[in-house]
One Martini backbone bead per residue (centre of mass of N, CA, C, O) as a GRO file, in nm:
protein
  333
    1UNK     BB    1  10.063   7.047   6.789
    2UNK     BB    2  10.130   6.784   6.867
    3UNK     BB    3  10.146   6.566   7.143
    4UNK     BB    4  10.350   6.399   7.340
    5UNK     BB    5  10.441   6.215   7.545
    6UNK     BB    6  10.653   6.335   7.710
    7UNK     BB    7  10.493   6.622   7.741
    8UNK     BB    8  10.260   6.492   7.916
    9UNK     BB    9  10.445   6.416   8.136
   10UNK     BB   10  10.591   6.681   8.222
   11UNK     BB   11  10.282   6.825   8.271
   12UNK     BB   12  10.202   6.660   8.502
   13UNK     BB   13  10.421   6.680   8.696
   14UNK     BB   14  10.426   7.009   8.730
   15UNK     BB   15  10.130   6.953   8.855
   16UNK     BB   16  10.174   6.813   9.064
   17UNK     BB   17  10.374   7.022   9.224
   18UNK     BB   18  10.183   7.219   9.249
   19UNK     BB   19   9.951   7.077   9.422
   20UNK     BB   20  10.097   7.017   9.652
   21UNK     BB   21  10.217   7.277   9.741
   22UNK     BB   22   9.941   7.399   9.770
   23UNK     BB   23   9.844   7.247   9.976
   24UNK     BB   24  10.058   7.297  10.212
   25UNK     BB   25   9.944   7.587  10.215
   26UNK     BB   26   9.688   7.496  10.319
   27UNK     BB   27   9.780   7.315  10.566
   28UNK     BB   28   9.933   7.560  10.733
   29UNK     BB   29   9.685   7.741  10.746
   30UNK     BB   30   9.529   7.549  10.948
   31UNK     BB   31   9.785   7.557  11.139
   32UNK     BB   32   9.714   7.781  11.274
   33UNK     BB   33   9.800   7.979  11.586
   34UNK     BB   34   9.857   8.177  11.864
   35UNK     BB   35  10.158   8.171  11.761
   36UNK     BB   36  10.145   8.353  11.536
   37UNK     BB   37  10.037   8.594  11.708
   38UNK     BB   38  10.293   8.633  11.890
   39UNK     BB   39  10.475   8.681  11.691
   40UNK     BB   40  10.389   8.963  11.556
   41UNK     BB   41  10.358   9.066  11.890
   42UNK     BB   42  10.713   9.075  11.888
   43UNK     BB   43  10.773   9.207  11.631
   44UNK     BB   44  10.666   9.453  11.710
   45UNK     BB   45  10.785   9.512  12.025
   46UNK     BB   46  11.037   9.536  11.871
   47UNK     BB   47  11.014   9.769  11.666
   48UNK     BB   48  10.926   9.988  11.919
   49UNK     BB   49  11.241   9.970  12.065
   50UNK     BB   50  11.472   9.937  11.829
   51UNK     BB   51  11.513   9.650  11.719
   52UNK     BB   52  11.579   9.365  11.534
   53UNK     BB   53  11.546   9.137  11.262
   54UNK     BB   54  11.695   8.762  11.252
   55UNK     BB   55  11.765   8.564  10.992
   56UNK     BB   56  11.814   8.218  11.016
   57UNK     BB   57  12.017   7.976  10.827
   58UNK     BB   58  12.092   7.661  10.600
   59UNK     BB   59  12.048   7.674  10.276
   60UNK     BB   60  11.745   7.655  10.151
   61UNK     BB   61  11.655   7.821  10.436
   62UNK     BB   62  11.838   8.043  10.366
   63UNK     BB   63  11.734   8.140  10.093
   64UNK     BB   64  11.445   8.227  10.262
   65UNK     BB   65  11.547   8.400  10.470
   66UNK     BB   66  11.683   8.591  10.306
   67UNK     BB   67  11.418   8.690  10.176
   68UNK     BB   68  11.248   8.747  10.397
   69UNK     BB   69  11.404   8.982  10.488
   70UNK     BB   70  11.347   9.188  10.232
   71UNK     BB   71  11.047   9.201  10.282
   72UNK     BB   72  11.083   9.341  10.574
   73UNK     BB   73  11.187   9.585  10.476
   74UNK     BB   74  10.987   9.687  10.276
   75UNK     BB   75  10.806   9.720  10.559
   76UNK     BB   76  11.040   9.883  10.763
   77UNK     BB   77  11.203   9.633  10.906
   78UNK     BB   78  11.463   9.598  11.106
   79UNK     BB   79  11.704   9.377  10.911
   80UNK     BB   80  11.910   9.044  10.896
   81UNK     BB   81  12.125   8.799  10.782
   82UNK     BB   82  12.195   8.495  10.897
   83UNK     BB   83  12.490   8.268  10.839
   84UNK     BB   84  12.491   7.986  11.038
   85UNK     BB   85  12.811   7.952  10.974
   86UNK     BB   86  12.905   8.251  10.979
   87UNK     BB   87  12.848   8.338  11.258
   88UNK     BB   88  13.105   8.179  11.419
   89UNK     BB   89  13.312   8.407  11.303
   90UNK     BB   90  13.142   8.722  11.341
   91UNK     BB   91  12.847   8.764  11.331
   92UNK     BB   92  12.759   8.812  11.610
   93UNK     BB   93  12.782   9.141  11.636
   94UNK     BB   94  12.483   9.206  11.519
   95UNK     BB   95  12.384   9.199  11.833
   96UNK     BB   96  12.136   9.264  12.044
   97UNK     BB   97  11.977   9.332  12.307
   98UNK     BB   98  11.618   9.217  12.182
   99UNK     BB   99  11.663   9.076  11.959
  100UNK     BB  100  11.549   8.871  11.707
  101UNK     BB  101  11.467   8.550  11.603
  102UNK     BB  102  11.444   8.370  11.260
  103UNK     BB  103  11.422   8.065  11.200
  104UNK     BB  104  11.537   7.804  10.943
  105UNK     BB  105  11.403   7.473  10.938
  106UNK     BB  106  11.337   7.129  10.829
  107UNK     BB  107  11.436   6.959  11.096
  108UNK     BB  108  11.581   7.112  11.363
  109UNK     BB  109  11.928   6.946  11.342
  110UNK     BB  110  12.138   7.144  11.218
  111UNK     BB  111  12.420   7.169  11.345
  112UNK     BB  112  12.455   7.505  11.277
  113UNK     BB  113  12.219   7.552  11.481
  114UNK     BB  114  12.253   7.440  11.716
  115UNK     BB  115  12.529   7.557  11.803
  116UNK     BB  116  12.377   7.884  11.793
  117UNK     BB  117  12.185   7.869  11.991
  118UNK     BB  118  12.277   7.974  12.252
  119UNK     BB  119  12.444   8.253  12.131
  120UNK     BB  120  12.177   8.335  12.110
  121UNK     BB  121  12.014   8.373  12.384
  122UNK     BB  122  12.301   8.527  12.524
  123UNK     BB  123  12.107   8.786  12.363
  124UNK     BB  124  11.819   8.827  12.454
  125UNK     BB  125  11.667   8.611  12.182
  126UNK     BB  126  11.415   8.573  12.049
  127UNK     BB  127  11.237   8.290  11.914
  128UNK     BB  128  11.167   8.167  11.578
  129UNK     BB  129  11.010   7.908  11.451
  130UNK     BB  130  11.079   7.755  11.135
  131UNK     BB  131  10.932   7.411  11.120
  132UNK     BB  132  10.929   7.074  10.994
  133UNK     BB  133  11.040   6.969  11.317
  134UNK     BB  134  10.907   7.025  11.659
  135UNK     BB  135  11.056   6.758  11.747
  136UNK     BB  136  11.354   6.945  11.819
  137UNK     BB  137  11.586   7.141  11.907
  138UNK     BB  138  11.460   7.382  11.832
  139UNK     BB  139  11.167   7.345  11.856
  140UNK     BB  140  11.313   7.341  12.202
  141UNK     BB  141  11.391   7.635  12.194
  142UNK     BB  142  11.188   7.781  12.111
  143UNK     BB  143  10.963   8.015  12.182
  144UNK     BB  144  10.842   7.990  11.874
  145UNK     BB  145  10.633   7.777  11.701
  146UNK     BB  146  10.606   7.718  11.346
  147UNK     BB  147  10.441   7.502  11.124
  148UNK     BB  148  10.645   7.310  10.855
  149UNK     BB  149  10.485   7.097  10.759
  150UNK     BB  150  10.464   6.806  10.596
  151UNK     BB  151  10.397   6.501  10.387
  152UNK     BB  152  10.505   6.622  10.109
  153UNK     BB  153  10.711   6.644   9.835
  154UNK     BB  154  10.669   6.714   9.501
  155UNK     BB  155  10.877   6.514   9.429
  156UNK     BB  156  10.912   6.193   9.329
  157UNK     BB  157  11.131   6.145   9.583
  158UNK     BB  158  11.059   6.300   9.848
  159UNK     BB  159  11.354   6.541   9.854
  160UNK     BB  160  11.304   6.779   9.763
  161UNK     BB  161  11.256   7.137   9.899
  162UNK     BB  162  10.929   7.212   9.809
  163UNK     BB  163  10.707   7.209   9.998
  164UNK     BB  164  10.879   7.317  10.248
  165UNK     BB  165  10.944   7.592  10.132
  166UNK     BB  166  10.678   7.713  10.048
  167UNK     BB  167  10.578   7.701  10.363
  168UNK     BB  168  10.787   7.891  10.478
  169UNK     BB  169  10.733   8.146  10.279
  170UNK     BB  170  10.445   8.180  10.350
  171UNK     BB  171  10.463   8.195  10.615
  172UNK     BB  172  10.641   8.482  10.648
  173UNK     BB  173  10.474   8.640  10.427
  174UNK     BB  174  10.248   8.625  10.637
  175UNK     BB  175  10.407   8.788  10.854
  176UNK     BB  176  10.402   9.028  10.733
  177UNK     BB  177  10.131   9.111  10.671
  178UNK     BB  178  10.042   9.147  10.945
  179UNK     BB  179  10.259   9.368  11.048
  180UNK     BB  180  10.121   9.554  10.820
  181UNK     BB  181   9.862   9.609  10.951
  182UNK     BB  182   9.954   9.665  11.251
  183UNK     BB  183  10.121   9.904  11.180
  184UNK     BB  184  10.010  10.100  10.930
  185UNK     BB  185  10.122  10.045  10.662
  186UNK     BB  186  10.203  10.180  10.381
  187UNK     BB  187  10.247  10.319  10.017
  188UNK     BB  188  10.478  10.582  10.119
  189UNK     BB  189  10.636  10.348  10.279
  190UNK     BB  190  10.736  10.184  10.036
  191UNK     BB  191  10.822  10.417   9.850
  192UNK     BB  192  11.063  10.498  10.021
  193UNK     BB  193  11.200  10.195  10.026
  194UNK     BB  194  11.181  10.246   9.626
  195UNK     BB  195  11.294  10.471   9.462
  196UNK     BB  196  11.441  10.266   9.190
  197UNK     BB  197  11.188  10.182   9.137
  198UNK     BB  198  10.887  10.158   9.001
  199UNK     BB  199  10.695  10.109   9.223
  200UNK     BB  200  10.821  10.391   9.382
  201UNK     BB  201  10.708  10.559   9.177
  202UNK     BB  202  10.444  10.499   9.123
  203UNK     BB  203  10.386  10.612   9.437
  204UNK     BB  204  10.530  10.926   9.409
  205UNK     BB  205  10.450  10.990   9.098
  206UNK     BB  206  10.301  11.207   8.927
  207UNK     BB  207  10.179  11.323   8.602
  208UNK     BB  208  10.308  11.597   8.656
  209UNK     BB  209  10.620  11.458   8.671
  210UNK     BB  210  10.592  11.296   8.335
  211UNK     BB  211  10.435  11.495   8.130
  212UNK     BB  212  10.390  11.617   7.849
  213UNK     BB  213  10.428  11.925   7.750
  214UNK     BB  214  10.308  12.174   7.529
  215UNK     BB  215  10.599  12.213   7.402
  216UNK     BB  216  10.575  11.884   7.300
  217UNK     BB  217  10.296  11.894   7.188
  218UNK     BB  218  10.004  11.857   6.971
  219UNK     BB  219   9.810  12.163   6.886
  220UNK     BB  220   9.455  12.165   6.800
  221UNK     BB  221   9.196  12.269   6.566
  222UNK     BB  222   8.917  12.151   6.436
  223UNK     BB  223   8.981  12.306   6.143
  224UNK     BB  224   9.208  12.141   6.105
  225UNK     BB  225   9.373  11.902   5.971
  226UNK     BB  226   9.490  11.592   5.929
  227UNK     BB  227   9.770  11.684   5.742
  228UNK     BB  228   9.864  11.850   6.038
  229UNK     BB  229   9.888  11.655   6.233
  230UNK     BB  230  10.087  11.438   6.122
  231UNK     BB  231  10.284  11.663   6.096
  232UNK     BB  232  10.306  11.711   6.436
  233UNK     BB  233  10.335  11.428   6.526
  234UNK     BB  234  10.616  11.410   6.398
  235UNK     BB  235  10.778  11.613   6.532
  236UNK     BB  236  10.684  11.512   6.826
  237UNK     BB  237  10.673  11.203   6.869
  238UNK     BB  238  10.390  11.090   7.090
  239UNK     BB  239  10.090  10.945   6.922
  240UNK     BB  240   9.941  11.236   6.920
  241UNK     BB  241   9.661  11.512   6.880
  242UNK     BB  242   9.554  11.760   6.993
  243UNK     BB  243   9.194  11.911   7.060
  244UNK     BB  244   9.093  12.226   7.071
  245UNK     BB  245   8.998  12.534   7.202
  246UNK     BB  246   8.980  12.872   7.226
  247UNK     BB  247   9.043  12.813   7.541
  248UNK     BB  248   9.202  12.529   7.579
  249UNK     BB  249   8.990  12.300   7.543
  250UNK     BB  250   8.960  11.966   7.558
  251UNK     BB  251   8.784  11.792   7.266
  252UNK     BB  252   9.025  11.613   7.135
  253UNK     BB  253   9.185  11.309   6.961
  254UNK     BB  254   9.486  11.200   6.739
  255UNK     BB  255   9.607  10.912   6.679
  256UNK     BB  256   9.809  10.682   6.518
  257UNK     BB  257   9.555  10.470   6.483
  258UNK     BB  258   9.337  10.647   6.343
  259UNK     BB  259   9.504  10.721   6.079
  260UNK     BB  260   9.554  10.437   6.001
  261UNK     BB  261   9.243  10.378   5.988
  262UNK     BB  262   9.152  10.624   5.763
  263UNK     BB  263   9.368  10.480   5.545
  264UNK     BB  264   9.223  10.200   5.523
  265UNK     BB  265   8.896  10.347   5.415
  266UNK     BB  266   9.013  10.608   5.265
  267UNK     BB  267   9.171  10.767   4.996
  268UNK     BB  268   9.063  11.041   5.103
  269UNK     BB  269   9.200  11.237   5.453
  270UNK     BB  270   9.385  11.504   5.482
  271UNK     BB  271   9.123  11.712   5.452
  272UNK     BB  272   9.018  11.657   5.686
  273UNK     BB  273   8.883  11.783   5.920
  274UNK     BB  274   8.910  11.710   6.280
  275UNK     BB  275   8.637  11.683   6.355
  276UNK     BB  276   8.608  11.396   6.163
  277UNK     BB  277   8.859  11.252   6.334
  278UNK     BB  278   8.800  11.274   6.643
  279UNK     BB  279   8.805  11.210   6.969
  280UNK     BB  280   8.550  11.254   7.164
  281UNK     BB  281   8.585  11.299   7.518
  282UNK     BB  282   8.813  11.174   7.612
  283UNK     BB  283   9.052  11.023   7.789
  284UNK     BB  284   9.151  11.169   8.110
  285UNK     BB  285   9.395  11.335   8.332
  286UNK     BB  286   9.525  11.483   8.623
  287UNK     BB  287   9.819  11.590   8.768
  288UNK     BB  288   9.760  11.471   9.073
  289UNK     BB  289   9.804  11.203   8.995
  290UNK     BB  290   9.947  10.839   8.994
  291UNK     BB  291  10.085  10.677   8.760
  292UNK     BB  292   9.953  10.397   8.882
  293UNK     BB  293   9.666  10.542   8.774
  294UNK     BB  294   9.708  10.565   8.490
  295UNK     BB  295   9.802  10.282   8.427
  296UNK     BB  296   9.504  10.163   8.461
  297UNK     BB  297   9.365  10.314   8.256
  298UNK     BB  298   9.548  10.198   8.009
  299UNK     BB  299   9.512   9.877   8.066
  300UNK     BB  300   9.224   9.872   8.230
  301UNK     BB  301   9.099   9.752   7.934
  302UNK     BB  302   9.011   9.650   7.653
  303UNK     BB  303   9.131   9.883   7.524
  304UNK     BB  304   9.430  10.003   7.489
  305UNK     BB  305   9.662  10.261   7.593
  306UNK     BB  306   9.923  10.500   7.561
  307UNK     BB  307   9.789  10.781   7.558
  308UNK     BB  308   9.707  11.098   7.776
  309UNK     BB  309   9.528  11.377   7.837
  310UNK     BB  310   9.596  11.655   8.039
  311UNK     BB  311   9.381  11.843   8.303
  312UNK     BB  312   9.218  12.048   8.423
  313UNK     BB  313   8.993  12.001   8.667
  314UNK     BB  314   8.815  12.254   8.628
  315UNK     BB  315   8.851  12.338   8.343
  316UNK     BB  316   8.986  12.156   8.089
  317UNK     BB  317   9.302  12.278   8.035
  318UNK     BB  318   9.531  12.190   7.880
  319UNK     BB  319   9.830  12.057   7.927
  320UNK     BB  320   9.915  11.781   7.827
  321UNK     BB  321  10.081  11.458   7.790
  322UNK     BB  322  10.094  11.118   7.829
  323UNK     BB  323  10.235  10.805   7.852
  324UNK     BB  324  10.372  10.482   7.915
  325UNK     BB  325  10.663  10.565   7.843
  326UNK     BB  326  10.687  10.757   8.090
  327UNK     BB  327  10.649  10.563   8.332
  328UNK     BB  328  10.893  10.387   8.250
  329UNK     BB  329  11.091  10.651   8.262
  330UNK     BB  330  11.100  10.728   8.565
  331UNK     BB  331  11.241  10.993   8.708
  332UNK     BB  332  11.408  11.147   8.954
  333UNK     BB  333  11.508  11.521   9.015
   0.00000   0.00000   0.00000
């Protein structure tokens, strides 16, 4: 379809604001100094101690720090988000002394921002500032302050905070990623702390704990025909059937894909041994992987695969099958 005016004027402007965004959060990135080096090792200090790290903003500043504080929490940082207006009504209760805060102002000095440092203060709470602008209450009241200015924002107004949303983001995002590397944060501690998603499965289910075992797949020998797989296939409806050896050694694979293949080729094919019809030397995997590296190898591949023979590492002699869907629907039991 031709292109009209207004969508190439659409098309230009999102590209516009997307590429100040991306200028701001690389001139943020240039203007790192050991301001940020000292915020990780407050970080840490504080969480070596059994204190807690709390994110404090309002507005979009507010919905930043909120999304902070789960980025740390994923990363095993106790921590929570105090929102700067409902704080001084009772929330400031979460504080013990010790605590830290990061605060997210785009201005540093938004009337509830400013009522709070005091009552932060108070609690022997270090100030991280990550802040639009150094010269303001918060800046000069903050132990760290960490430069989230911008030049301009992307909106065509210079007024919506999207750039400088972006860049306050970004630097949090940093100080996160720095802490984690310096506590020696693992991935099997990212997937205690993510149970209930794909990504904590992926990381703590291995193929052997998700993958269909032998009693719910078809396996066949060479000898037996086309026309057997099919009929097996149809039964347990798994996508593919193993052929083994006499001594249940895995030598061949043929997919639901296969099948079709060989249907759309030759007009009888249904009574060709297996040996004719079978991909030999299949990729197969061992019930000892990660789903998360099952998944990688069926899908990091030039032509995509569904199912994966599992065998034992050294004898070689069938498992069972994985599927893709087998990863997608994987539950703890």
């Amino acid at each position: 379809l031709l292109m009209g005016g207004a969508q190439r004027a659409h098309m230009s402007l999102g590209k516009s604001t997307m590429l100040v965004e991306a200028k701001a959060i690389t001139d943020a990135a240039a203007k790192l100094g050991t301001e940020f080096a000292q915020a990780v090792e407050l970080i840490m200090e504080m969480s070596n101690t059994g204190k807690k790290l709390i994110f404090c903003g309002i507005g979009k500043s507010g919905h930043i720090a909120r999304k902070l504080s789960t980025t740390f929490m994923s990363a095993g940082i106790s921590c929570i988000f105090l929102h700067a207006s409902e704080a001084i009504h009772g929330d400031l209760g979460i504080y013990k002394p010790g605590d830290v805060t990061i605060v997210l102002s785009k201005s540093g000095s938004s009337e509830e921002i400013v009522r709070l440092l005091p009552m932060i203060k108070g609690f022997e709470s270090k100030v991280i500032a990550i802040i639009g602008r150094r010269d303001s209450p918060l800046g000069n009241a903050a132990d760290i302050v960490l430069d989230a200015s911008v030049e301009k924002e992307g909106d065509i107004l210079n007024l919506l905070p999207t750039a400088s949303a972006s860049v306050a983001l970004a630097l949090g995002d940093a100080l996160a990623s720095a802490v984690i590397s310096a506590t020696g944060f693992t991935s099997q501690e990212f997937a205690r702390y993510h149970p209930g998603g794909q990504l904590g499965r992926n990381l703590l289910l291995t193929v052997g704990d998700v993958m269909q075992k032998l009693d719910k797949i078809s396996c066949f020998t060479a000898k037996h025909t086309l026309k057997d797989a099919v009929v097996g296939m149809t039964q347990f409806s798994v996508g593919a059937a193993c052929i083994v050896d006499d001594d249940n050694v895995l030598i061949g694979i043929v997919t639901d894909g296969d099948v079709r293949r060989l249907l759309s080729k030759k007009e009888v094919v249904l009574d060709l041994p297996l040996s004719e019809c079978m991909t030999t030397s299949p990729l197969s995997v061992n019930p000892e992987l990660q789903i998360r590296e099952a998944l990688r190898l069926m899908e990091d591949r030039p032509s995509e695969i569904s199912v994966m023979p599992v065998i034992e590492k050294t004898s070689h002699k069938l498992l069972g099958l994985i599927r893709v869907h087998d990863i997608h629907q994987a539950n703890f039991s």
